[in-house]
N, C-alpha and C positions, 0 to 999 in steps of 0.2 A: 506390280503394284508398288507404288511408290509409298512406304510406311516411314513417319516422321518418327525420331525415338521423343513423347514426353518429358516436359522438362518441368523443374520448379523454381519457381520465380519468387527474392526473397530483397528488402529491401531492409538495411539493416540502418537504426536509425537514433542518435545522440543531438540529446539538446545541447546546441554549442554554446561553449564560452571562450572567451579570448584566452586565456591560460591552455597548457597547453595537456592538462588533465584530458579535456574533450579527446582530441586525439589522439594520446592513449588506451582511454576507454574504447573508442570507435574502433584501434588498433588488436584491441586485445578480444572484443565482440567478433571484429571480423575474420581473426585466425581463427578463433574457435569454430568457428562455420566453415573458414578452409580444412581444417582437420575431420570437419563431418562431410567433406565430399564436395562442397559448392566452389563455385569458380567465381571469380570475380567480372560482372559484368559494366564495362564501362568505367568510368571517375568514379569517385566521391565529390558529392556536390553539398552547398549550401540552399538551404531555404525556409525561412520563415526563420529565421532561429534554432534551425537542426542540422544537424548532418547527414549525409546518407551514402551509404553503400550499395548498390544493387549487386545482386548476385544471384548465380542459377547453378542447376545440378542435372542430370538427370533421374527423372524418376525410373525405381525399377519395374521392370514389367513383369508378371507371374505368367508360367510357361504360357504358351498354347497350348490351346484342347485338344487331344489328339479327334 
């Protein structure tokens, strides 16, 4: 049986400004999340006036039943 492992999918997201505060901010959101286990998945993009980091983990799974 092919068992996929669970993952969590997390989009971590700063309204941008040209200064370079944004990206600190985005910088310092986003290690905290690497420190909690997430990975970084893909860029950081712009849109609409934000910023965005996607990121995943995986979720833990509670044993199986005997």
């Amino acid at each position: 049986m092919n068992m996929k492992t669970p993952i969590e999918y997390l989009i971590v997201a700063m309204p941008f400004h040209a200064d370079a505060a944004t990206h600190e901010d985005l910088a310092r959101e986003v290690n905290q999340r690497l420190s909690e286990g997430y990975e970084l998945y893909g860029s950081p993009f712009l849109r609409e006036e934000m910023m965005y980091q996607p990121m995943t983990r995986a979720l833990s799974q509670p044993p199986a039943a005997a």
